[in-house]
C-alpha positions in Angstrom: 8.3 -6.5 2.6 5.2 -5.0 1.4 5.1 -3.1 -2.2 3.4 0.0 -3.4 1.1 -0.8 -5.9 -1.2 1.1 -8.5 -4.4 -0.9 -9.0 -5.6 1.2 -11.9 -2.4 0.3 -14.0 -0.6 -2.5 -12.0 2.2 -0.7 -11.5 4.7 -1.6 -8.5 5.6 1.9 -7.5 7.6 1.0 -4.5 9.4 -2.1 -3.9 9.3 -1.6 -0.2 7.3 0.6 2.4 8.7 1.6 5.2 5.9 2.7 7.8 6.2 5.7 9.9 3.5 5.6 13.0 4.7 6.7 16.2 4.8 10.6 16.5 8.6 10.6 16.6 9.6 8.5 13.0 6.1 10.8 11.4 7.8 13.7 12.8 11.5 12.7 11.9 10.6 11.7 8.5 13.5 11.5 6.3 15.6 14.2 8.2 18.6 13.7 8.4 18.9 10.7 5.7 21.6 10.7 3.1 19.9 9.2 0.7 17.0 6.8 0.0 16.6 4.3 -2.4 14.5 4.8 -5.2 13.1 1.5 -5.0 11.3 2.3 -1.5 8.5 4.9 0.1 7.8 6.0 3.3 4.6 5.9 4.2 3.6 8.3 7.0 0.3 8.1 9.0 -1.8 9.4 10.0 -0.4 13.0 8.2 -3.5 15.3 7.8 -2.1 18.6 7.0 0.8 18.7 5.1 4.5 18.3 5.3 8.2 20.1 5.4 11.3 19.0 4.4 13.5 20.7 6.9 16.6 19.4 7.6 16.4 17.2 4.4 19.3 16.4 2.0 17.7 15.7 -1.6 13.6 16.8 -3.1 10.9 14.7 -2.1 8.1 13.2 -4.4 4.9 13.0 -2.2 1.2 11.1 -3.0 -1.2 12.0 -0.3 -4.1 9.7 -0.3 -7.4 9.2 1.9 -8.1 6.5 4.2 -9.1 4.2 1.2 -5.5 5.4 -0.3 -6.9 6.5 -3.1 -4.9 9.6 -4.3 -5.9 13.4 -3.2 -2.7 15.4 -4.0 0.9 14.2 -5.5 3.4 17.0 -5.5 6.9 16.1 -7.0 10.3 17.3 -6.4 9.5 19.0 -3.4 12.8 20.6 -2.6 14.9 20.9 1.1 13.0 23.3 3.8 9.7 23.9 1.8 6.4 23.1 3.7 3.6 21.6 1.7 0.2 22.4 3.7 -3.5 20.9 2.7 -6.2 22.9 4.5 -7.5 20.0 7.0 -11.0 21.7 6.5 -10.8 20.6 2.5 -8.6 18.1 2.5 -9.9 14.0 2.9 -6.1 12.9 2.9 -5.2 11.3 5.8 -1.6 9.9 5.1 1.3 10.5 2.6 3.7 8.1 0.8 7.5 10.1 0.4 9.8 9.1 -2.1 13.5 9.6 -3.7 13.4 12.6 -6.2 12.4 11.4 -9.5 11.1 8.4 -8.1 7.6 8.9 -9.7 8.5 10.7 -13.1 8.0 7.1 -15.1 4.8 6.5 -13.7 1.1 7.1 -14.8 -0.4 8.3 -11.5 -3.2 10.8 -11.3 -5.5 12.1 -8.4 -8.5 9.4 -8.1 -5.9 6.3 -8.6 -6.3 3.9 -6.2 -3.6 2.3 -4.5 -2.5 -0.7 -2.7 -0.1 -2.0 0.0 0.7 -5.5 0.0 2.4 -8.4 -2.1 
């Protein structure tokens, strides 16, 4: 399993990443889902223009990053059927990590962080 990772401040934000790349998981999200663990993110892409949270059972925190996954945008407690949009004319994200609702209030993160996916 491959961990979320912070390389300005080392911290492990996500224990496990569970990819979404095929047009039907990106689409499907976490619709649907009970609940999540706060110890994992989905990681969606590509996801160029924003997301929704229709059909969802708990709020979202979301870090959209560039193709270098440095951060562009984090929104947190995105709450069920709200649509977050980024103007693909302005916006160099090109994929977004979801998690668990507070997942990310303990951690430092900032646009301009860069992350990592790995061990």
């Amino acid at each position: 399993m491959a961990q979320l990772i912070n390389k300005k401040t080392n911290q492990v934000l996500a224990q496990n990443v569970i990819t979404a790349r095929s047009i039907f998981s990106r689409m499907k999200g976490l619709m649907g889902k009970n609940d999540f663990p706060a110890s994992d993110t989905l990681w969606i892409f590509p996801c160029k223009g924003g997301i929704h949270t229709f059909f969802m059972k708990f709020p979202i925190d979301v870090i959209f990053v560039n193709r270098s996954l440095e951060i562009t945008r984090i929104f947190k407690n995105i709450v069920p059927w709200k649509i977050v949009y980024l103007s693909s004319l302005l916006s160099k994200t090109y994929s977004v990590f979801e998690f668990k609702t507070p997942a990310l209030e303990h951690y430092h993160i900032q646009q301009g962080d860069q992350l990592y996916v790995g061990h």
